[in-house]
Structure formats: structure tokens, C-alpha cells
C-alpha atoms as one frame of an Amber mdcrd trajectory, in Angstrom:
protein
   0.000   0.000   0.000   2.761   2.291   1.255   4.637   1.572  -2.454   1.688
   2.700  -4.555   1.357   5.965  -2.629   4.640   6.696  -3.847   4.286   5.766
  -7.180   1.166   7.878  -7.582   2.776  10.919  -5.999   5.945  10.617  -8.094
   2.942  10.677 -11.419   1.813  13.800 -10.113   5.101  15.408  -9.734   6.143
  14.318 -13.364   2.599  15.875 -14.753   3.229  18.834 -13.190   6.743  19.196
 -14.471   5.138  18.702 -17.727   2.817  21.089 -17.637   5.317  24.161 -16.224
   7.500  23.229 -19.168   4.836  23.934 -21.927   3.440  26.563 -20.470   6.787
  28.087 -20.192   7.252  27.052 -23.666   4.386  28.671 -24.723   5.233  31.945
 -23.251   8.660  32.290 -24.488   7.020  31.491 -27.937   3.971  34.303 -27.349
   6.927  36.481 -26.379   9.061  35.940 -29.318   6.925  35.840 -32.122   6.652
  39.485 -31.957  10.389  39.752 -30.756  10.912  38.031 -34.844   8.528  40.013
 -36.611  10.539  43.291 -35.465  13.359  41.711 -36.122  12.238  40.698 -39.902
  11.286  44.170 -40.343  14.256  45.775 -39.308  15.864  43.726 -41.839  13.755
  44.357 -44.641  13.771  48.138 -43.863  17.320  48.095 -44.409  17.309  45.947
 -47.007  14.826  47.603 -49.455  14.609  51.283 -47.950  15.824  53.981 -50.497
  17.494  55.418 -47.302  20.301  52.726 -47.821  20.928  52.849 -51.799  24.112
  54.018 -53.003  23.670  57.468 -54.114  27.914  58.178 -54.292  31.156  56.459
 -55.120  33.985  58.690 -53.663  37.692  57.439 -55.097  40.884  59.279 -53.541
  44.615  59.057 -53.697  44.783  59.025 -57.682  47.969  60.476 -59.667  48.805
  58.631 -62.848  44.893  55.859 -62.815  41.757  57.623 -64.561  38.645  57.573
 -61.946  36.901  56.061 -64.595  39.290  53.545 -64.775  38.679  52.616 -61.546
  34.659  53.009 -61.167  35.031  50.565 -64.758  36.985  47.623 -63.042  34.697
  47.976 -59.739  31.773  46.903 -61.759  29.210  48.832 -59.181  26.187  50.610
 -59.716  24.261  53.815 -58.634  21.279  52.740 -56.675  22.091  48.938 -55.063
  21.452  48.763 -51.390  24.767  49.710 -49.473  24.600  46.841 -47.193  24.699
  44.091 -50.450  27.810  45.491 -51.873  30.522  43.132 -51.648  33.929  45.253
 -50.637  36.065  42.347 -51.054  35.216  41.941 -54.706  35.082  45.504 -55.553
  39.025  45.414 -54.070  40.376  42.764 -55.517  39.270  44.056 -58.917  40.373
  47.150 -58.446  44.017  45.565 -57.736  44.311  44.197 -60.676  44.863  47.626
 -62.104  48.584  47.876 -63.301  49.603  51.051 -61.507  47.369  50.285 -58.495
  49.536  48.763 -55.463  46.294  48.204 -53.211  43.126  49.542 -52.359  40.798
  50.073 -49.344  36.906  49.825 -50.012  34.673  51.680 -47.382  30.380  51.892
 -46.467  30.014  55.432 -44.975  25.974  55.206 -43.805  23.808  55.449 -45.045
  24.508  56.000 -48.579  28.619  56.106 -50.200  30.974  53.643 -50.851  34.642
  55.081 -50.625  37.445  53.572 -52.312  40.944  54.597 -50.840  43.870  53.475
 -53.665  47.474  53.449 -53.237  49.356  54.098 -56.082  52.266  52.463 -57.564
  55.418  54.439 -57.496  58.182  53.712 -59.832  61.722  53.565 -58.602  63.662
  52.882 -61.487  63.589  51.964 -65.372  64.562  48.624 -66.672  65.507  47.883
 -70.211  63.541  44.489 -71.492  64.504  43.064 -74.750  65.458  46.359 -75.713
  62.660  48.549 -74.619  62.567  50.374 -71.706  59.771  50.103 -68.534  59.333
  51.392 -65.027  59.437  49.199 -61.610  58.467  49.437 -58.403  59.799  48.523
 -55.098  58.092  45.253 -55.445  59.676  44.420 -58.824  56.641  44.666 -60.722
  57.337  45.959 -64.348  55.169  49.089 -65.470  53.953  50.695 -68.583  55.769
  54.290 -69.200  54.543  56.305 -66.336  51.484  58.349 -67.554  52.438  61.496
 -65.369  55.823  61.224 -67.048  58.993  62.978 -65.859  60.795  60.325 -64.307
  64.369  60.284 -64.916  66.718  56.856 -63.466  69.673  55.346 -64.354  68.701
  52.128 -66.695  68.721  49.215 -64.958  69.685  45.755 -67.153  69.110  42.494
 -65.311  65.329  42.061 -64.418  63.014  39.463 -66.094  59.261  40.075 -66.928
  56.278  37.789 -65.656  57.241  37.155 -61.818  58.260  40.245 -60.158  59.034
  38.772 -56.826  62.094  36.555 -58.860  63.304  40.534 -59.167  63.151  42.028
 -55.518  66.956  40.840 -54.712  68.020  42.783 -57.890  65.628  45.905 -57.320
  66.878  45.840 -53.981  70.785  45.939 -54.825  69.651  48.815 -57.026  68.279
  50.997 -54.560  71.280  50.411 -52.790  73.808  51.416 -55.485  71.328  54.661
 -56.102  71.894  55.344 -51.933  75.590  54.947 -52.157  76.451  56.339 -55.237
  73.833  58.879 -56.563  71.118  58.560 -58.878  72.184  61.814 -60.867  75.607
  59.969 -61.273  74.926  57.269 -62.958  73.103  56.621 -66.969  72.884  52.593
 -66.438  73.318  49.901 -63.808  73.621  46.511 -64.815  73.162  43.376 -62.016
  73.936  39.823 -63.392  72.354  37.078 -61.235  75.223  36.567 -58.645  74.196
  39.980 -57.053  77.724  41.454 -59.177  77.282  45.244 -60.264  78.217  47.250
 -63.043  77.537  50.655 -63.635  78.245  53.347 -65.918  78.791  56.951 -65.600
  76.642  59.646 -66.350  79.905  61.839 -68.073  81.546  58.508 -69.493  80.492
  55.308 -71.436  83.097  52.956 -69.262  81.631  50.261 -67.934  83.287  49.866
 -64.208  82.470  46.311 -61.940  82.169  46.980 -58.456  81.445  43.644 -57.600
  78.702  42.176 -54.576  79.274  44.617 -52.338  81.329  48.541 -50.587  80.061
  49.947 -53.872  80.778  53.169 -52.607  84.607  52.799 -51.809  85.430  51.203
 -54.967  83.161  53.992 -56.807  85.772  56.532 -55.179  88.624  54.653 -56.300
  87.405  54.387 -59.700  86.841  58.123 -59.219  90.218  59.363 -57.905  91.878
  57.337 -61.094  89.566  57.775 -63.475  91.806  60.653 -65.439  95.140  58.153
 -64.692  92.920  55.403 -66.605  92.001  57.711 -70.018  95.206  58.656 -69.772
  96.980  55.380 -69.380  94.543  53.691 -71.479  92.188  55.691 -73.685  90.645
  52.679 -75.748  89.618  51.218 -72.572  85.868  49.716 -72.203  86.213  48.418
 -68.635  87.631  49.193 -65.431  87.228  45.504 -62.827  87.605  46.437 -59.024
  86.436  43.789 -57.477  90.073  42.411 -55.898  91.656  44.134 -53.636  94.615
  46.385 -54.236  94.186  46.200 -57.911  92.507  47.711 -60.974  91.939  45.865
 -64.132  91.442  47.230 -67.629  90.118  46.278 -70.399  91.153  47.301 -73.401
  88.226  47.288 -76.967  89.631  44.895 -79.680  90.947  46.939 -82.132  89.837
  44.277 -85.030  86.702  42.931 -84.076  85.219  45.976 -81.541  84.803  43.705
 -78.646  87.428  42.648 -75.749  89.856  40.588 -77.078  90.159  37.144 -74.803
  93.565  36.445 -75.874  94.501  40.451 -74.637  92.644  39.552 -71.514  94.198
  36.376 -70.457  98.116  38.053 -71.310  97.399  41.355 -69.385  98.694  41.964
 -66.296  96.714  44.153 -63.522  97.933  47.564 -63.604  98.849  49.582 -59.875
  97.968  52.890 -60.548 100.012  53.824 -57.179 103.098  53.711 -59.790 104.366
  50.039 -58.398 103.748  46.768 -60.675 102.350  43.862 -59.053 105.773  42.458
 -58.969 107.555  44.579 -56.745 104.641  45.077 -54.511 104.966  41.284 -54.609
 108.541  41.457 -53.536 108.312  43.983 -50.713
């Protein structure tokens, strides 16, 4: 008898458990129906409301791209809602513009879309099978500059397609231009063991300065350059890359290239007035 009392009791106690939860359940669901129906239209309101439509495109930071350039790539209309435009897409398009380096794309509520572009800016020219381009700092090879007045020595070396495969050479560049002067200098050439060549603005020799101290061998080359014409006035090149020594190379008198056969036989001249001999000697 005592067992049954319990088991009925324990019923009751389950019913009523049952019966809070629905009606719980069926409060919460009273309470958020219209908790959803202001919710859908908020959304809606923002989604359709002519409050929200793009009524202006602003583009800044332009120098050399067209703004029309830039609205074409993007692709956007006057009028879609502001909330549906896709800034990703709109960027990435936008950086596939040659002379565009990257770009920011904005919503300023309730109704522009701003597009912030950074600009490439060319460092340098680079002569390509024979015609000349601009690069920037990240090796990427440009069309002639469309603002125009640039003015940089000419650098040989770089390869089209893949400008990361030129940042070690762009970067060797910028360091001859620090060390040496961009106004000094009508070409640079870089071969691909990081060696540099360069040529004066005042005088077609070509003189190697090697890997690297670009500067101290460019005053060397400086403070004998009228021993050298005078010493040597059919020279074409002028090697300092070894130490306590100055090559020349003299044009082939026959064929108007440097002779191997005069290379191989010469002997490094010291401009110091002592011969390699008796420095060897002392």
C-alpha cells in the first residue's frame, strides 16, 4: 500500500513538471513571435529602404589611374542597397589595375561607398629586350609612367612575368642609387650573382664593383679615373672587385669587342706607380 502511494505521488510530480515546461514554452514562444517580426522588419527596412541605396562612389589618392578607370573595373552601380555590396570583390578588382599597389573599399551610412587606392610608385627603369619600362619597389614591371617625368639610371638584369624573382636585384639597385647617386649614374647593370656594373653619367666605361662597398670602390674608380684615359684611352672596362688592384680592359681593335687572348696576357695595372711584382717582392 505504502509503495503505490509513492508511485502515484511521483505521477503527479512528473505531470506537473510537464505542464510548467509547456506553459513556459508557450510563453517564451507568445513572447518571441513578436520579438521576430521586429526583427524581420528591421531587416527588410534596411534591405529595401531607399534610405540605404548608393547614391555616391567617392575614389581618392589618384595620380597617374583615370577615376573612370577605376569606377570601370569595380563593376558597381548607382542605386544597389549599401549593405549588399561586396567590398572584397570591388578590391580585388580594383588591384588588378597595373599602376594600383592596393586599395581600401569603405560603407560610410547610409549612402557612399569610398574607395581609398594606393598608387604604384616607380623607382627605377629597366631595359627588357630592348625597350625600356618602369618598376616598383616590389619588382613589378610598369607601362611608361602616364604622369611622365621620371628620370633613373637604366637598370639591365630584371626578367618580366614574376616580379618577386626581381626584388633581390631591385633591392641591390636601390642600394647602389643610396651609395652612389642617382644623378651619377646613366645605367646599372646586375647579373644574377648579385655582381654590379655601372656606368657613368659623363663617361660610357663600364666599371664592376662587384657584390658589395660599392661606394669605396666607386671613389677609387673616381680618384683614377683621369690616370685610366690617360693610361689607357681605348679602354671599355675598369674591374675592381680584388683588392689592391685595378683591371682594364682594353676594346679589340679588329673585331670591336674585348679581345680574350689580350685579356688572359694582361697583367693588372697599380695605378700607385708600383707593378704587381715589386709590390709582390716587398
Amino acid at each position: 500500500m505504502k509503495g503505490n502511494g509513492t508511485q502515484k505521488a511521483g505521477r503527479k510530480n512528473t505531470g506537473s513538471t510537464r505542464l510548467f515546461v509547456l506553459f513556459v514554452s508557450s510563453l517564451c514562444l507568445l513572447c518571441s513571435v513578436p520579438l521576430c517580426w521586429a526583427l524581420y522588419s528591421s531587416v527588410m527596412y534596411v534591405a529595401t529602404a531607399p534610405r540605404f541605396e548608393v547614391k555616391k562612389i567617392s575614389v581618392s589618392g589618384l595620380k597617374r589611374v583615370e577615376e573612370n578607370q577605376i569606377l570601370a573595373k569595380a563593376r558597381f552601380e548607382i542605386g544597389r542597397n549599401v549593405f549588399m555590396v561586396n567590398l572584397q570583390e570591388i578590391r580585388e578588382r580594383v588591384e588588378q589595375l597595373e599602376w594600383v599597389r592596393n586599395a581600401l573599399v569603405e560603407r560610410v551610412l547610409p549612402d557612399q561607398i569610398i574607395v581609398k587606392v594606393v598608387e604604384r610608385e616607380p623607382i627605377g627603369l629597366a631595359r627588357i629586350h630592348q625597350e625600356v619600362y618602369q618598376f616598383d619597389m616590389d619588382g613589378k614591371i610598369l607601362d611608361p609612367d602616364p604622369v611622365g617625368g621620371v628620370s633613373f639610371p637604366i637598370l639591365d638584369g630584371l626578367q618580366p612575368g614574376d616580379h618577386k624573382e626581381n626584388l633581390p636585384k631591385v633591392a641591390t639597385y636601390q642600394k647602389v642609387l643610396e651609395e652612389l647617386g642617382q644623378n651619377s649614374l646613366s645605367e646599372i647593370h646586375i647579373n644574377d650573382a648579385g655582381e654590379v656594373t655601372v656606368v657613368s653619367a659623363s663617361d660610357p666605361l663600364l666599371v664592376n664593383l662587384g657584390a658589395t662597398d660599392f661606394r669605396s670602390r666607386w671613389i677609387k674608380y673616381l680618384q683614377l679615373k683621369s690616370q685610366i684615359q690617360q693610361h689607357y684611352p681605348l679602354a671599355v672596362r675598369v674591374d675592381l672587385r680584388f683588392k689592391n688592384q685595378i683591371i682594364v680592359r682594353i676594346k679589340d681593335e679588329c673585331c670591336g669587342i674585348e679581345g680574350p687572348e689580350k685579356r688572359r696576357r694582361r697583367q693588372p695595372r697599380n695605378f700607385s706607380g708600383v707593378d704587381q711584382e715589386e709590390r709582390g717582392r716587398s
